[in-house]
N, C-alpha and C positions, 0 to 999 in steps of 0.2 A: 593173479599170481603174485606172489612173494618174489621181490626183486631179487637176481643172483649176487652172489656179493665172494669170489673167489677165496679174501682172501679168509672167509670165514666159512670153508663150507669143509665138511668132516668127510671122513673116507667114504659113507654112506649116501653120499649129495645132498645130505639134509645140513641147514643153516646151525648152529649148538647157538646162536643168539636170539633164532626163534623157537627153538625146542626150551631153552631157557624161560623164556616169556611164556611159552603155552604151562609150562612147569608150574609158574608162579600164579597164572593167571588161573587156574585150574585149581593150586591149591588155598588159594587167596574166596575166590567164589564157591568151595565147598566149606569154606569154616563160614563162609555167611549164610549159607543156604542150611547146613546139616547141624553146626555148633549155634548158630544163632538163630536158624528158624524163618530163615526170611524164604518170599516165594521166587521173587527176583532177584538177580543182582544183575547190574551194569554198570561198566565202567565208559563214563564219557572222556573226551582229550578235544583241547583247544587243537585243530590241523596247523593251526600259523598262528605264531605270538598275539598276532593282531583283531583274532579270530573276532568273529561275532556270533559263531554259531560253536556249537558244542555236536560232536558225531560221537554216535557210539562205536567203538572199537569192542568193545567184548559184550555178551551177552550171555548169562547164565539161569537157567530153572529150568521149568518143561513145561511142552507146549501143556495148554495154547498164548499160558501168561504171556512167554518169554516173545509173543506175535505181535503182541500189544503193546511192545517196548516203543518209543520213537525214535527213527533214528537218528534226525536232526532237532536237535531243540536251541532255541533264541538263548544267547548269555542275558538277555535284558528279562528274558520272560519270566513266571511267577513260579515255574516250576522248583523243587528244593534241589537239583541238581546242580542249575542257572545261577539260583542264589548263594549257592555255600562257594561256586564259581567265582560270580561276583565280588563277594564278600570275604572271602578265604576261610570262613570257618564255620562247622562243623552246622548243617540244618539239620532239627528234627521235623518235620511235618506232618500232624494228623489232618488226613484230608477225608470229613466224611461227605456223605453227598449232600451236592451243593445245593446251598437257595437261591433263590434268584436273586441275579447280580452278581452272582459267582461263576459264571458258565466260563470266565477267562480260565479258571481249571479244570475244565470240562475237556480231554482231547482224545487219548485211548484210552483210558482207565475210568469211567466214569461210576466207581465205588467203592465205597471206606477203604482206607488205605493207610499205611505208616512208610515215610518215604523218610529215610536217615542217608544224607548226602555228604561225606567226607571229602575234604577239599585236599589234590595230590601236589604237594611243591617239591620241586627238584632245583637247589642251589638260590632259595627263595622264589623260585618263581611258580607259581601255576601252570601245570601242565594239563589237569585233568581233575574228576570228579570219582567217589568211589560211590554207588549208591545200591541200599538195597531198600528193597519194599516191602512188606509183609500185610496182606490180606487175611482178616481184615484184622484191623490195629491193634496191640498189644496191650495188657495192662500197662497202667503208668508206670507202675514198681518194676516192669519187666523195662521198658522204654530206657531207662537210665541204662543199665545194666550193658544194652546194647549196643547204646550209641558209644559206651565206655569201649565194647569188643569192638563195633565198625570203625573209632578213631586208631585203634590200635594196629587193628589190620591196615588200612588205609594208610599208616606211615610207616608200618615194614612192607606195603607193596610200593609205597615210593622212592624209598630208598635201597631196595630189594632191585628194581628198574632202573635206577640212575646207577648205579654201580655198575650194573651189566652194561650201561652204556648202548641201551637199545631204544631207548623213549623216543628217540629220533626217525626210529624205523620202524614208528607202529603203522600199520595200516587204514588213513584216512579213507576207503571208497567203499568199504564190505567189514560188515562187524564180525567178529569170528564168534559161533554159538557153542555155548557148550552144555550141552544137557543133562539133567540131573534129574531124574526121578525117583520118589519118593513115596509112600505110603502117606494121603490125608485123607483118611477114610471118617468124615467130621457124623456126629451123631444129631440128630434132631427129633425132637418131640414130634415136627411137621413130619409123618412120611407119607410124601406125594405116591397116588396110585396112577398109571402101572411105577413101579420101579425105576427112577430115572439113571443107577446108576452107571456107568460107562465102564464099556471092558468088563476083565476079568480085575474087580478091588484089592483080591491078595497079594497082585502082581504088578509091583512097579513099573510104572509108565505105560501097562494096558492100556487104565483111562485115558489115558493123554492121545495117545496113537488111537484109539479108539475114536476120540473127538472129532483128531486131526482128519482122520479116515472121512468122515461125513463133510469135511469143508471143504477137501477135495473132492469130493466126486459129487457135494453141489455146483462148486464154480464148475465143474465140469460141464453137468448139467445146464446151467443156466446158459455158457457159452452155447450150448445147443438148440436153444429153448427160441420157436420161433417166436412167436406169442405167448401173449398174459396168459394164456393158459397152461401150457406147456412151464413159464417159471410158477404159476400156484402149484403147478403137479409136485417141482422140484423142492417146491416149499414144503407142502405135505406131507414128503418120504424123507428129507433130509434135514427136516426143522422141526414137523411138531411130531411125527413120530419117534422120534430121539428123546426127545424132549417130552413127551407125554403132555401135550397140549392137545384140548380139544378143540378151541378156533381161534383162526389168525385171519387178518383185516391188513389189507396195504393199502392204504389210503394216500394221495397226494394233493397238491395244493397249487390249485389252477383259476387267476383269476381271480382270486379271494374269495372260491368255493371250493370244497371239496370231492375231489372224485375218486370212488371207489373204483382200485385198479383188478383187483379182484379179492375172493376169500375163500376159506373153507372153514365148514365144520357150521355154525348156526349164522342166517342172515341177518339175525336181529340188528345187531350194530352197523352192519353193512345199510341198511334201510334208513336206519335213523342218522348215517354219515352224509349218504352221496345226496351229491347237490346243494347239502347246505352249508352255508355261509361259516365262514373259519370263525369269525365272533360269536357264532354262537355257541364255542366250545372254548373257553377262554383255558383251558390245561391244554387243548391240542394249539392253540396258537403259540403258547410259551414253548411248547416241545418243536415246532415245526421253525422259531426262530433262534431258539439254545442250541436245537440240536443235541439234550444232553439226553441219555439212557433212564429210565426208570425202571425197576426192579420194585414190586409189593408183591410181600410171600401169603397175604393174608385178607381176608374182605373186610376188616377193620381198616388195614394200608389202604387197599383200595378208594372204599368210600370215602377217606378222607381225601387223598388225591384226586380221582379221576369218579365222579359218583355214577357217573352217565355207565362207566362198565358193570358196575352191582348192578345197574337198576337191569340190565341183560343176563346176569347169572355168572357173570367173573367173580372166583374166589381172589384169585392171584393173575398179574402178568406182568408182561413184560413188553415196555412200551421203548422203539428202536428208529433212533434218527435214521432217514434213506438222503440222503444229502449227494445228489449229482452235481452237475457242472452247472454253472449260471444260475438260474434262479429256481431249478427244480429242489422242491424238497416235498416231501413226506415222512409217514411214519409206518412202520408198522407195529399192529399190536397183537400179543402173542398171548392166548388168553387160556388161563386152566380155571377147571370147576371144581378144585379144591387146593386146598390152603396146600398153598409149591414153594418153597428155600428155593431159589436159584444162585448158587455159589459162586464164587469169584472167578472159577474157571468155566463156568457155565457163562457167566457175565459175559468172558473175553470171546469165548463159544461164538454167542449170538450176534455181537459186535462186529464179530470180522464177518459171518455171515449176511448181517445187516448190509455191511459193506457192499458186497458183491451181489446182494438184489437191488441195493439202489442202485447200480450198474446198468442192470439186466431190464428193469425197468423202467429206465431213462432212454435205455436202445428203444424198448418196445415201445414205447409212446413217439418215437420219432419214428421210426418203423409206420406205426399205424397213421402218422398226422403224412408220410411222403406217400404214403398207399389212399390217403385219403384224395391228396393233392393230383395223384396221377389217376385217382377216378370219376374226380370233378375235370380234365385235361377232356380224358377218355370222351365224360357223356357231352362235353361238349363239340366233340370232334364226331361223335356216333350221329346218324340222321336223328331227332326229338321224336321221332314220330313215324310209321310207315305209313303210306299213303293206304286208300280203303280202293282198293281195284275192285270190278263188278265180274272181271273173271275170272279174278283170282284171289286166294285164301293166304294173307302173307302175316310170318311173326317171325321173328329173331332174336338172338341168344348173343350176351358176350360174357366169358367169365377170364377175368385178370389171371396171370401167372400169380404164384405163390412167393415172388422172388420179395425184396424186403420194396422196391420200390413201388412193383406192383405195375408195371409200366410194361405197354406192351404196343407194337404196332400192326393189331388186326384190326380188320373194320369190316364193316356191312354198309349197303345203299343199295335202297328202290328208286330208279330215276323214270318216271315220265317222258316217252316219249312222240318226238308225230308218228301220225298214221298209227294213233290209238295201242302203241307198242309202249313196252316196259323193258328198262334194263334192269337185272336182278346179278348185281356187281357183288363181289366177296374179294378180301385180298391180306395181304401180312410184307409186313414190311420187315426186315432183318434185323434184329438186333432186340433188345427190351429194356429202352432204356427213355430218357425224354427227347433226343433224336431220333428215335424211331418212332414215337408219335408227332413231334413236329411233322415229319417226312411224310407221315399216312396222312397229317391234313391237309398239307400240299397237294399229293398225288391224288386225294378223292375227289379235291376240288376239282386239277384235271380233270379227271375224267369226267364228273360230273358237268364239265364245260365243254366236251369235244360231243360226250352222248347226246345233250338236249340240243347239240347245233345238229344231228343227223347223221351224223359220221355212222360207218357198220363196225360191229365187236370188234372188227381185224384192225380196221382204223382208228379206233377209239385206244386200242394197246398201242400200237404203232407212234402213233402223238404224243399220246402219254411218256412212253420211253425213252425217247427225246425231248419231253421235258425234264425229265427225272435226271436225265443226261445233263442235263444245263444246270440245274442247281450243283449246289457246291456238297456236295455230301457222298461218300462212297456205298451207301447201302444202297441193297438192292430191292426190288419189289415183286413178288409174285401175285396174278388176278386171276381170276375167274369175271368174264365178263356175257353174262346170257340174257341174248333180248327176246323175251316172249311176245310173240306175234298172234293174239289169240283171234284173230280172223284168217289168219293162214294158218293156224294149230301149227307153228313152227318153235322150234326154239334153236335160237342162232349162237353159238357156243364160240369163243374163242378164248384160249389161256394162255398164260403167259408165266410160265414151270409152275403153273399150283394142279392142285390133287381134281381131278375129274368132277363133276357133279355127278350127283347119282339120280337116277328116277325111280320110282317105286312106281309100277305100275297098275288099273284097275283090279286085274287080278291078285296080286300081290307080290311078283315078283320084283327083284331089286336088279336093276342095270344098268352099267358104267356109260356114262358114253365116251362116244373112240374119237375124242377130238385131239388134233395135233398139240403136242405137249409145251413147246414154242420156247421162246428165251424169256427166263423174267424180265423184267424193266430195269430201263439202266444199263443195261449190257453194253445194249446198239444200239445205236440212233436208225441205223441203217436196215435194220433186219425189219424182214417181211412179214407178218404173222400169218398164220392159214388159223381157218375157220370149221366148224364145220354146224351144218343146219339139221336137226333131228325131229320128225314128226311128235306131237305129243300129244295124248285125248285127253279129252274130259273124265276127271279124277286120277290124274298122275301127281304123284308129291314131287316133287324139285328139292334137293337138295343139296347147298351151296357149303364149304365149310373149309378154314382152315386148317393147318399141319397141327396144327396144337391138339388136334383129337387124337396123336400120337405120340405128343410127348413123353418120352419118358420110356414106351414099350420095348422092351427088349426084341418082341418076335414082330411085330405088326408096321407095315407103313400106315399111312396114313388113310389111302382108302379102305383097307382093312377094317381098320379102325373107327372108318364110319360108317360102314357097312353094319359093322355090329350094334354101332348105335343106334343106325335106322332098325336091326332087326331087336335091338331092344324093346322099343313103341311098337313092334309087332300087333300087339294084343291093344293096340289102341286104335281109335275109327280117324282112317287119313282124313275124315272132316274137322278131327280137337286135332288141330296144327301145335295151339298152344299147350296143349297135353301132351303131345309128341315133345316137343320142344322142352319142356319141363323133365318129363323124365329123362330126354338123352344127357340134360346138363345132370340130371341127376348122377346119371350111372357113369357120366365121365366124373364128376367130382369124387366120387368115393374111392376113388385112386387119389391117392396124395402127389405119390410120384408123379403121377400126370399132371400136375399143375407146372411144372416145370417152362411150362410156357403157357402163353394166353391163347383160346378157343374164340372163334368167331363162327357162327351157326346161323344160315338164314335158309329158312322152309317156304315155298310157294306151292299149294296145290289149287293146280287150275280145273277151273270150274268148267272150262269153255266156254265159247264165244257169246256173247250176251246178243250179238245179234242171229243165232242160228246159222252162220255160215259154215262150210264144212270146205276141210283142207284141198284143195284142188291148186298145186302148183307143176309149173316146169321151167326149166330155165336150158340156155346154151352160149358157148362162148366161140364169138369171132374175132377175126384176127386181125390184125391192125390192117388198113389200106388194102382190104380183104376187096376186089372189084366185084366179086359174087356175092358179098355180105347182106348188100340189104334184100338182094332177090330170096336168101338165104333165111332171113330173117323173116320176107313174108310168108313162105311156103311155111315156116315153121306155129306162127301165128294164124295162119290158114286150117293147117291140120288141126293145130291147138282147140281151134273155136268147134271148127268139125265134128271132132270125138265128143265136145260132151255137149252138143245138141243146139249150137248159137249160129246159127248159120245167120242172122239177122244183122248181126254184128261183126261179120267177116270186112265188109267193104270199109267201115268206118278205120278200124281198129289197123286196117292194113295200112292204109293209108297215114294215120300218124305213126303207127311203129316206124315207116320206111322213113319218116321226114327226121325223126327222132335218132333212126341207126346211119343216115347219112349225116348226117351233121357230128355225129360222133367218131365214125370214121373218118371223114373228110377232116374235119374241123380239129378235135380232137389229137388226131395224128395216134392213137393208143390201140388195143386191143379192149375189147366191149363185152361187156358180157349181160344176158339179156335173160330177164325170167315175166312170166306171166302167172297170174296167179287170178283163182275164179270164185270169186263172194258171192254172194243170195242175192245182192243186188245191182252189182259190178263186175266188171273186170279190170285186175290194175297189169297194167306194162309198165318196166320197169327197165333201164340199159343206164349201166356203171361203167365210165370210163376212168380215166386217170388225170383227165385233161384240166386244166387249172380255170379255163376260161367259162365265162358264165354263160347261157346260149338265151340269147335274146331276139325276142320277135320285132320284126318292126314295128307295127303300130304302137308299142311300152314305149321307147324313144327316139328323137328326134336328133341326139348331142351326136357331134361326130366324135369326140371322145371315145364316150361309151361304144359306138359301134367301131371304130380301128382296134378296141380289146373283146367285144365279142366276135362270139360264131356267128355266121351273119346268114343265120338257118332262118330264112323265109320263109320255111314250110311251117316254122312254129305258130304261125299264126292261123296256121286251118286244126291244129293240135288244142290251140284255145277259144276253137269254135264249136269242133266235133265232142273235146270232151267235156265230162262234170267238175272235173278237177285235174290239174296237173301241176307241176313245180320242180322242183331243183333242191337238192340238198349236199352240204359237202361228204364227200366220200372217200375218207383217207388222205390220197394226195392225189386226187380228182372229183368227181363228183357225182351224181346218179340222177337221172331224169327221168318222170314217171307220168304217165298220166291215167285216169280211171274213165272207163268206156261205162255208160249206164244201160244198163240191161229194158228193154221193150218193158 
């Protein structure tokens, strides 16, 4: 805004010392524009006596010239506005395009030009520049003629402005435009096909607004544009269709080779750029260090400059600095297949649009090099490898959010575990960013570390979330944690808020299971998880998956979501896991909007048991300092062996259960809970207390140490007589003691 100045303001609230100056200024830039023929005019002004730079204050002609103005230029610099500055008197300048070792005139205009700079003094001193340009340069005979008009103007708008006593209150921070259109409807021998020209021609300032119309709503574009692909498309419809070009090449300069960032229209040049070595194009090396524009209307221009484009089928083009930040540069090249004029407002056209792809594609390459970086993160934090199970059929899926990082904290893990079990873990961390994969390598390693010591799902979340508690970070974690028991055909399910696993059963029905929903990790240190255990046969699919198979859906949660996935591979054999697996990444990718977050997918279909055993489990729970428990226990062990025809094995098995359930009631001090379960060649018992102490036989040791901290279950030594195997494993926040009875 225009300072208020009372005691200068008219009944209107309008200033008469800035209506005076638009006055002069307006009629000063039409005798230069309409009486003298120039394309520009600009008037610069020193802001402080001291100045070193020169700002423009006015700007006059029609776009897109009037864009390409600059609006600060060096009083040292070579320009003729600087020098008649410098100098105090009157430059003329014909500037055609430059050779090399001229690029120092090389900045927005970089094509023939007549730059007439009139120097403004008010009371001998310099305050300012009057300059106009005219593209492209005039006869010599004309050139006097004008610089005689622009001196003239030039000193009635000097002392036109010191009279009114307003030079003082021009506005240093924003140039003020004033625009002027004109009919240049220029004739040429050349006429380029289709028709390049712009607007309606009869009609002043059509073409111009017509031009300006495609600059807008590229930059538009490009700010949209995720990908190289997405800014070639913008390229396409807002450059060479305009333009009646039939291929363009954006090439960049990586390394001291060239890589082809993308193109349209023939690959010829594309094939013969990428990859190689910038020296061996010694025109793209001068363009890619000048930085300066090339315009050849003709395959005579051409071959003399640039011969590599003839030898492809370029009549004409147009070759345009991408000059980003730090050491990115490229070029692109705009290429027609017959002899093309591109005019001095076509020039500025391309220029300003040049501009804002090297923008657009200085994002995307960083874009692509932090999506690279977070999936080099990813595969290192993902398991290398799934194990080869003899019961089961395993492969997994991850596909990255589309965000520009690419960063995501899903994961997948097969862990190995005793007693010939597999945990088959899925989980997502909050957030998509390199904290949230930091945090998923953390928490997998947990659990990776609580599962191979023996902990059960419920305990393996439970530890987990008290560690994820202890670290320093506020995100949260949801899992999926299922340990496939393929000698008890069980699968032991615990979550911790993620989305259910699904089963697809022999038949081919698809079913949730109904396991407790739980709290993610992180919440509570304290919170309990429940579990729960679901039969499962030979030829059931498993599958494990994060929320990201939902991102994005308006109608659908997440199990939904994968529901449809599974019944996507419908029509595929639950034995091509990886075929399954393929197509569901398929049919979730072809939604864009689904990418909105990262997908984690892991399929296990069990084969069953490689040893022939078949599911035969029971289990019960007694109650702490229960004095009936272990008679309880044996009667149930009793019956147990009874119904499925082991009578042989009643004496043995009774006798270590009781030694096993008294020591854990007594000892223990907890509530126990006790399952037996019946293999081809065994039977294993099994009783899970909470108790922290380890239960030790006497004949293992000697140390009085060790026995004032164990259970001082003496019986366990007829436990490590009678059975084939028995041991101890931790169990959350106690532990589980088992032994296997061997079958006659």
């Amino acid at each position: 805004m225009r300072p208020n100045d009372d005691a200068h303001t008219s009944n209107d609230g309008s200033d008469p010392l800035f209506a005076e100056q638009d006055a002069l200024l307006s009629e000063a830039f039409r005798q230069i524009l309409s009486d003298c023929g120039a394309d520009v005019a600009v008037l610069y002004a020193g802001t402080q006596s001291n100045s070193t730079s020169l700002t423009a204050m006015a700007v006059g002609g029609a776009p897109p010239l009037i864009f390409s103005i600059p609006e600060k230029i060096s009083c040292a610099g070579p320009r003729a506005s600087a020098v008649a500055y410098r100098t105090g008197t009157t430059v003329v300048m014909d500037v055609a395009l430059p050779l090399q070792g001229e690029e120092h005139l090389l900045d927005f205009m970089p094509y023939p030009r007549l730059a007439i700079a009139v120097p403004l003094f008010f009371q001998s001193k310099k305050f300012g520049v009057l300059t106009g340009i005219w593209i492209p340069p005039n006869e010599p005979a004309e050139t006097d003629s004008v610089t005689q008009a622009m001196e003239l103007l030039g000193n009635n708008l000097a002392r036109r402005l010191a009279d009114g006593g307003i030079i003082s209150r021009m506005m240093a921070h924003a140039p003020v435009v004033l625009p002027s259109f004109v009919n240049r409807l220029e004739q040429s021998s050349l006429s380029p096909l289709p028709d390049p020209r712009w607007g309606a021609p009869s009609i002043p300032g059509s073409a111009a607004l017509s031009q300006m119309y495609q600059v807008h709503r590229f930059a538009a574009e490009l700010n949209r544009a995720p990908g190289v692909d997405d800014v070639m498309k913008a390229l396409r419809d807002r450059v060479m269709s305009p333009m009646g070009a039939e291929d363009c090449t954006a090439v960049v300069s990586v390394d001291g080779r060239l890589l082809v960032m993308g193109f349209n229209g023939s690959a010829e040049l594309a094939r013969m750029l990428h990859s190689a070595p910038v020296n061996n194009y010694p025109w793209l090396t001068d363009l890619l260090g000048t930085g300066r524009s090339v315009f050849l209307s003709d395959r005579e221009a051409t071959d003399a400059v640039f011969p590599v484009l003839g030898e492809v089928g370029l009549e004409a083009c147009a070759v345009l600095p991408l000059i980003g930040s730090g050491a990115f540069r490229g070029v692109l090249v705009l290429g027609f297949r017959q002899a093309r004029i591109i005019d001095s407002d076509e020039q500025a056209l391309l220029m300003m649009m040049a501009a804002h792809l090297a923008v657009a594609i200085e994002r995307c390459r960083l874009n692509e090099a932090e999506h690279a970086l977070a999936a080099a993160l990813q595969r290192k934090l993902l398991p290398p490898a799934l194990p080869d199970l003899p019961e089961a059929l395993l492969t997994a899926r991850y596909v990255s959010a589309a965000s520009p990082a690419g960063m995501g904290g899903d994961w997948y893990d097969v862990i190995p575990l005793p007693g010939n079990r597999t945990a088959l873990v899925i989980g997502d961390v909050q957030g998509h960013d390199i904290d949230s994969t930091v945090v998923m390598g953390q928490i997998r390693s947990g659990i990776r570390a609580y599962a191979t010591e023996g902990h059960a799902p419920t305990d393996v979340l439970g530890r987990s979330s008290a560690l994820l508690s202890e670290l320093d970070t506020d995100l949260y974690v949801t899992c999926c944690f299922a340990r496939l028991d393929p000698e008890g055909e069980l699968l032991d399910v615990a979550l911790a808020g993620h989305p259910v696993p699904l089963l697809r059963c022999p038949e081919g029905n698809i079913v949730e299971v109904d396991a407790p929903a739980n709290l993610p990790l992180g919440i509570s240190s304290e919170y309990a998880y429940r579990g729960i255990e679901v039969p499962i046969r030979p030829g059931t699919l498993i599958m494990l998956y994060t929320d990201g198979v939902a991102a994005g859906a308006s109608d659908a949660d997440a199990v939904s979501a994968a529901r449809n996935l599974l019944h996507s591979a419908r029509d595929i054999a639950s034995e091509s896991i990886h075929k399954m697996a393929n197509v569901m990444v398929a049919s979730f990718s072809q939604h864009p909007r689904l990418r909105a977050d990262d997908m984690a997918l892991l399929l296990a279909r069990y084969e069953g048991n490689p040893l022939g055993s078949a599911r035969r489990v029971d289990r019960m729970a007694l109650q702490s300092h229960d004095v009936q428990g272990v008679r309880t226990a044996r009667n149930f062990v009793r019956g147990y062996l009874i119904e499925r025809g082991l009578p042989d094995l009643v004496d043995n098995v009774e006798i270590m259960a009781s030694e096993i359930v008294t020591n854990a009631l007594i000892h223990a001090g907890t509530d126990v809970e006790i399952s037996i379960r019946d293999y081809q060649d065994r039977v294993h018992f099994e009783a899970r207390d909470t108790g922290v102490k380890p239960p030790i036989p006497m004949p293992i040791t000697t140390s009085d140490e060790a026995n004032a901290t164990a259970e001082h279950g003496r019986g366990l030594s007829i436990v490590d007589v009678l059975s084939s195997a028995w041991g101890t494993s931790p169990h959350g926040k106690g532990k589980a003691v088992w032994f296997d009875a061997p079958k006659p």
